[in-house]
C-alpha positions as CSV (number, residue, x, y, z in Angstrom):
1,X,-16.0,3.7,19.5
2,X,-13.4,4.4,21.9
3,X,-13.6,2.0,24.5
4,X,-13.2,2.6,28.3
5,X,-10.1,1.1,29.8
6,X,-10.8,-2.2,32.1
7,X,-9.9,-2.6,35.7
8,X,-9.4,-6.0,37.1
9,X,-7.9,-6.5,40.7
10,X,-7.0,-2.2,40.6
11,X,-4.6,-2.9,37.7
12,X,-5.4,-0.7,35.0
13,X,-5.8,-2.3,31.7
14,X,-5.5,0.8,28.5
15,X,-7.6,0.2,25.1
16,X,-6.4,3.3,23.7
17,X,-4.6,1.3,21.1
18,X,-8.0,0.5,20.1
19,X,-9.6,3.6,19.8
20,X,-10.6,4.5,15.8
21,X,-7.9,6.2,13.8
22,X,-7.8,7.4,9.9
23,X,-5.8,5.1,7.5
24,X,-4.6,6.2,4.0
25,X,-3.4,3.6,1.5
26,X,-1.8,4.6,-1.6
27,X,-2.7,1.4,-4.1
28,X,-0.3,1.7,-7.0
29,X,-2.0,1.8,-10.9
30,X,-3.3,-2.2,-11.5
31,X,-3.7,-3.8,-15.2
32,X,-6.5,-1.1,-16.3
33,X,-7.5,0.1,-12.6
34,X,-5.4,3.7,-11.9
35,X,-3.1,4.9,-8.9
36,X,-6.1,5.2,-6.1
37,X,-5.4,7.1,-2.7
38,X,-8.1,5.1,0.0
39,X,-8.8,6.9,3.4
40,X,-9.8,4.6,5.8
41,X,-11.4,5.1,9.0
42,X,-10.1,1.9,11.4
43,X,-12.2,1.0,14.0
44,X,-12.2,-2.4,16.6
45,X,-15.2,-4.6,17.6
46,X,-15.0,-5.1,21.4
47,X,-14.2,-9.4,20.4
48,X,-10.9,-8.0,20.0
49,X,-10.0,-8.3,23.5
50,X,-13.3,-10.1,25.0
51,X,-14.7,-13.5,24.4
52,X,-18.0,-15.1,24.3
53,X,-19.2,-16.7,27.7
54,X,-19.5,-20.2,27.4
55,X,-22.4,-21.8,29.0
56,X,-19.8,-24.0,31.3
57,X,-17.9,-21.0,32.6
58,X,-18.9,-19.5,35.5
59,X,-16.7,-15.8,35.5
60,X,-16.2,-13.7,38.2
61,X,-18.4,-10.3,37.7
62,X,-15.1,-8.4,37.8
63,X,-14.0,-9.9,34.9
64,X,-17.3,-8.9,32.6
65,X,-17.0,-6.2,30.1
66,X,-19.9,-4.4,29.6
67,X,-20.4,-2.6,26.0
68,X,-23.2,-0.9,24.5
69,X,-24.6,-3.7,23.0
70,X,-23.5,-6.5,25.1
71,X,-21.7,-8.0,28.1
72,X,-18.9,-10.6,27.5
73,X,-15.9,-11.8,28.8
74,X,-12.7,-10.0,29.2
75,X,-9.6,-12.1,27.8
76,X,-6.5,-11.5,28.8
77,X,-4.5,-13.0,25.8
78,X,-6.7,-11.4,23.6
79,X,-6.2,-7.8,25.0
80,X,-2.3,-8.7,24.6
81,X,-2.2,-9.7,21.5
82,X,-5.0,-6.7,20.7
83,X,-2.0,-4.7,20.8
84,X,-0.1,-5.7,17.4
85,X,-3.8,-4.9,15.7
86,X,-3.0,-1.2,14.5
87,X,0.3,-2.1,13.0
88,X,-1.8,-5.5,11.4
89,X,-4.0,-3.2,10.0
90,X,-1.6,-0.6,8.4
91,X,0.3,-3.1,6.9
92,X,-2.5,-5.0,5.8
93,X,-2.0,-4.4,2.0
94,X,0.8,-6.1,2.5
95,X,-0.4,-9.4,3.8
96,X,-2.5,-12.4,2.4
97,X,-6.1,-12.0,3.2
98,X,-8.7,-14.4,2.7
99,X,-12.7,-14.1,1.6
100,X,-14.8,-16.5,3.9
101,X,-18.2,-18.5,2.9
102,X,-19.8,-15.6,5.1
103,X,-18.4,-13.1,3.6
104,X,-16.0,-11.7,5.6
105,X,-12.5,-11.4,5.1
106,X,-9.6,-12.4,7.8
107,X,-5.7,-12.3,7.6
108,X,-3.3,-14.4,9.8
109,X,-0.1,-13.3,11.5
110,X,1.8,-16.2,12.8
111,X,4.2,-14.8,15.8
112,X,2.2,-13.8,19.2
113,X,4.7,-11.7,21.3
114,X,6.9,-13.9,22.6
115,X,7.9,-15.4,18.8
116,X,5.8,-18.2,18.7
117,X,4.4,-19.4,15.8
118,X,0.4,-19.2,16.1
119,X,-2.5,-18.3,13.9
120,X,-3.7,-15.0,15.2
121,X,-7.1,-14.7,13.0
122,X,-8.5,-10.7,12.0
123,X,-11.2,-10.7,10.7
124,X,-12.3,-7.7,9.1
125,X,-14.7,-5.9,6.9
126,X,-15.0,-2.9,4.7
127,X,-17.5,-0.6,3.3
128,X,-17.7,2.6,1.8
129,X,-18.8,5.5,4.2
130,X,-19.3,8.3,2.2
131,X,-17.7,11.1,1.2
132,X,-14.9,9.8,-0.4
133,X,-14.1,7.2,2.7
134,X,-14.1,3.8,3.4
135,X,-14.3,1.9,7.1
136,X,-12.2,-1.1,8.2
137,X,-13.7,-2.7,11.5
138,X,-11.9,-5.1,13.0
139,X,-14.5,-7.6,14.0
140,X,-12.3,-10.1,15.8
141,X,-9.3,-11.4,16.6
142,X,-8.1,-14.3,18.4
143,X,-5.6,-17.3,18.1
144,X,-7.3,-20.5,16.1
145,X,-7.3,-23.4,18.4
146,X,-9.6,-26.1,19.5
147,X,-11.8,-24.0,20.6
148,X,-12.2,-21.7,17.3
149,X,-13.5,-23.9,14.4
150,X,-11.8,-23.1,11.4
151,X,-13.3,-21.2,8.3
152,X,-10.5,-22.0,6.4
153,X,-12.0,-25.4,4.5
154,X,-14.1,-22.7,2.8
155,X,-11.9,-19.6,1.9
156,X,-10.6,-17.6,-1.3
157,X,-6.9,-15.7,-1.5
158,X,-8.2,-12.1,-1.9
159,X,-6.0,-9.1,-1.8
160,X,-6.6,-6.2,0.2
161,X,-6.2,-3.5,-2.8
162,X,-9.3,-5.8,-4.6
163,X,-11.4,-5.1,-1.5
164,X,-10.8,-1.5,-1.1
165,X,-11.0,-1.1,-5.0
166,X,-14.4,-3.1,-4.7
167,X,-15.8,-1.2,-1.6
168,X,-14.9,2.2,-3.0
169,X,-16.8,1.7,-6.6
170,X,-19.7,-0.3,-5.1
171,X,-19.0,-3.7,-6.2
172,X,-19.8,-6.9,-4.3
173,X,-17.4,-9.4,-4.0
174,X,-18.5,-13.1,-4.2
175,X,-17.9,-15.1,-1.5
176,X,-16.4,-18.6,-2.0
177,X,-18.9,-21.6,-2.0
């Protein structure tokens, strides 16, 4: 989905870095699993730069962002942050992800953009799209704070490569209990 740029007090707000792009990961040969090239088609969930609308808050309309399947809140720290999510993503094989009781999966970066240490949650599926290709979608992606209950009581180390491999041939991967 490529989503439409926000305007807020006639500033201009761009989600182009958000629009879907295709990914290949080379995955090196594994124990008895060979060299595997994955392409990837990346897309982003609109709770990449929106948030849920408590029943407290009381937003201006200007600030409601209205997708195809639902109205929420724009967040401004979200959107920001939004911005390090392609270079997350292509460097995902490279980080530590985790497999959720739901099963989903998430990584965390820890710097926002001014170099403070935070927990920037993605969380993240994949499944196998046919014809050779897999799709990433970004589901979400916000800072964990008191706000944001935790998943992480009930999580398993999981690396990217064993998700792709898994997607690809089919497999289901357990979630932790």
């Amino acid at each position: 989905m490529k989503w439409i740029d926000f305007e807020y007090n006639g500033e201009i707000l761009d989600l182009s870095h958000l629009h879907p792009f295709s990914w290949f990961l080379l995955q090196d040969k594994e124990g008895k699993h060979p060299a595997r090239k994955y392409s990837f088609n990346v897309e982003f969930s609109m709770h990449c730069f929106t948030k849920q609308l408590l029943p407290a808050e009381n937003p201006s309309a200007s600030l409601i962002y209205r997708g195809p399947k639902e109205e929420r809140v724009f967040c401004f720290e979200r959107y920001e942050l939004s911005r390090q999510l392609p270079a997350i993503i292509m460097n995902i094989d490279k980080s530590v992800c985790w497999h959720t009781h739901h099963g989903h999966f998430f990584t965390i970066e820890l710097q926002n953009r001014q170099g403070v240490n935070v927990e920037y949650e993605v969380y993240f599926d994949v499944y196998k799209s046919g014809k050779g290709w897999l799709t990433l979608i970004v589901k979400s992606a916000y800072i964990r704070d008191a706000q944001h209950g935790t998943t992480q009581p009930r999580k398993r180390k999981i690396r990217f490569g064993v998700i792709a491999r898994n997607r690809f041939e089919g497999k289901k991967l357990r979630p932790p209990r």
